[in-house]
C-alpha positions in Angstrom: 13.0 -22.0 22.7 14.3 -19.1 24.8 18.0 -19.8 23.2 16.9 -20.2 19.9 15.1 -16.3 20.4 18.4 -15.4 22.2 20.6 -16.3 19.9 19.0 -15.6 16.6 19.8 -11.9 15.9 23.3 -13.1 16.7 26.0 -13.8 13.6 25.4 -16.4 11.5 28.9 -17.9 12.1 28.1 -19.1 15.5 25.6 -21.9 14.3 27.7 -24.0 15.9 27.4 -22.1 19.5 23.5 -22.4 19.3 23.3 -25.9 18.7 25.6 -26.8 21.6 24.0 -24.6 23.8 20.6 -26.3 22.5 22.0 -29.9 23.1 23.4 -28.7 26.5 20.0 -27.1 27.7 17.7 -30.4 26.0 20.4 -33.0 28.5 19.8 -31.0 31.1 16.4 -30.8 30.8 16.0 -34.2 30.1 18.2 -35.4 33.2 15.7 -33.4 35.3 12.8 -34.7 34.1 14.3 -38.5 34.5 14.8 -37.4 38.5 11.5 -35.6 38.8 10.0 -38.2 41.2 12.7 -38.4 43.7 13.3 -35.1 44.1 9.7 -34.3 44.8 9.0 -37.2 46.8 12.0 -35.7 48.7 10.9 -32.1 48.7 7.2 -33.4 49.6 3.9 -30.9 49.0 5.9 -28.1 51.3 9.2 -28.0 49.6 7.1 -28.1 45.8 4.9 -25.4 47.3 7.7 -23.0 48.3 9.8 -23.7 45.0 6.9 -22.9 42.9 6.6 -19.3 44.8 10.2 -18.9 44.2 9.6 -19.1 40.2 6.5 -17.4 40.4 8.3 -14.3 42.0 11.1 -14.7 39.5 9.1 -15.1 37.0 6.7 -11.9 37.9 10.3 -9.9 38.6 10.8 -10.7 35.0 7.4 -9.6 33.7 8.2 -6.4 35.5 11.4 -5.9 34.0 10.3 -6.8 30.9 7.6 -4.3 30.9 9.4 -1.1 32.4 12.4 -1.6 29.6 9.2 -1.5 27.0 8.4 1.8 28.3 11.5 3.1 28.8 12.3 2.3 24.7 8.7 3.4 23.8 7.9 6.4 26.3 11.5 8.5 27.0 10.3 11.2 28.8 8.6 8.9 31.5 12.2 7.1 32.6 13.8 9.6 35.4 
């Protein structure tokens, strides 16, 4: 779904582009899933535990960045 956002203010002409990059991403994601047992029964309750504070600091990196680009473009004055 985040491709599909990505890519769609791009130009028309590259249809082709966004539905390889959508196959690509859906077989990878696929493949994952498929190996989702034996990785975690190799990462066990520790390795799960620190990968999912990995994401979650990515992911709150993200919601920071996100947020202080919104306020940049919406409040100018406050971005020195």
């Amino acid at each position: 779904m985040a491709v599909v956002i990505a890519l769609g203010e791009s130009d028309p002409s590259e249809v082709i582009l966004k539905d390889i990059a959508i196959i690509f991403l859906s077989v990878i994601s696929v493949v994952l899933l498929l190996f989702a047992n034996p990785v975690g029964k190799f990462l066990r309750d520790e390795g799960i535990d620190v990968i999912t504070r990995i994401f979650g600091l990515l992911l709150l990196a993200n919601a920071v960045g996100s947020i202080l680009t919104s306020r940049a473009k919406f409040l100018p004055g406050l971005t020195q």
